[in-house]
N, C-alpha and C positions, 0 to 999 in steps of 0.2 A: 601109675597115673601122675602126670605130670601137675601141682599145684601152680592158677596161677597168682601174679602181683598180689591180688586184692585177697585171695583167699590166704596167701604168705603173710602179709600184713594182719588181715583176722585172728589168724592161728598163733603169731607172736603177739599182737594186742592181749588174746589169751594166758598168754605165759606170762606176760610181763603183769594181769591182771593177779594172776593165784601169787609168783613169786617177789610180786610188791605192794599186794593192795591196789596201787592204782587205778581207777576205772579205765575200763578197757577204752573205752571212747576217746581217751586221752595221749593212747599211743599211736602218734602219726609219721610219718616218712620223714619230715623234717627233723622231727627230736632226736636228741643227743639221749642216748645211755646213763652218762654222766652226770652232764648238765641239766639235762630240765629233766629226766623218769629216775634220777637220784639213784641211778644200780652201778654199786661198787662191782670189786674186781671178783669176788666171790660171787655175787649173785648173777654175774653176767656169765661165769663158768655153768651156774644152772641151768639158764638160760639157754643157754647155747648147745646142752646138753638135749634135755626137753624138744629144743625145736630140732635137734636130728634125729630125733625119737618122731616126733609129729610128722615130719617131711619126708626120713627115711634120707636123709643126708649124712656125709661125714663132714662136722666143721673143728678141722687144724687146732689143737691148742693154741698156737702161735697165730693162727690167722682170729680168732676169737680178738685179741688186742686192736686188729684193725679196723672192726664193726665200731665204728663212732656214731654211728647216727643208726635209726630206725630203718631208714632207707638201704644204708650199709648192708645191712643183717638180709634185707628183703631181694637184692640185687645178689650178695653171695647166694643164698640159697637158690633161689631162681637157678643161679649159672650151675650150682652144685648138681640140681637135677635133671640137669640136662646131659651132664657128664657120662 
């Protein structure tokens, strides 16, 4: 079953929740990884690990580096499950 936008967005707001603290409310499409939700390069491997565990995606090592933003990550996955 195919996830969509809002519930991908949900289910990362989730992750980024357990593996930053962060309140989930706080992670939106616009945000940077980086810059504003503070996730190094370690915790974005998590990350990225968890939400193809959640989605049942595979996401690239090397593609993991190009997720900048929240939207990034929501827009791969989307195209990922559609594959």
């Amino acid at each position: 079953m195919a996830f969509s936008e809002q519930e991908i967005l949900a289910g990362l707001a989730e992750i980024v929740n357990e593996e930053t603290g962060l309140p989930a409310e706080s992670v939106t499409p616009e945000k940077s990884f980086t810059d504003d939700l503070d996730v190094d390069s370690l915790s974005m491997m998590t990350i990225a690990t968890l939400a193809e565990e959640k989605f049942d995606v595979r996401i690239p090592d090397e593609e993991v580096g190009n997720l900048k933003t929240v939207q990034d990550a929501v827009s791969y996955i989307n195209g990922a499950q559609q594959a």
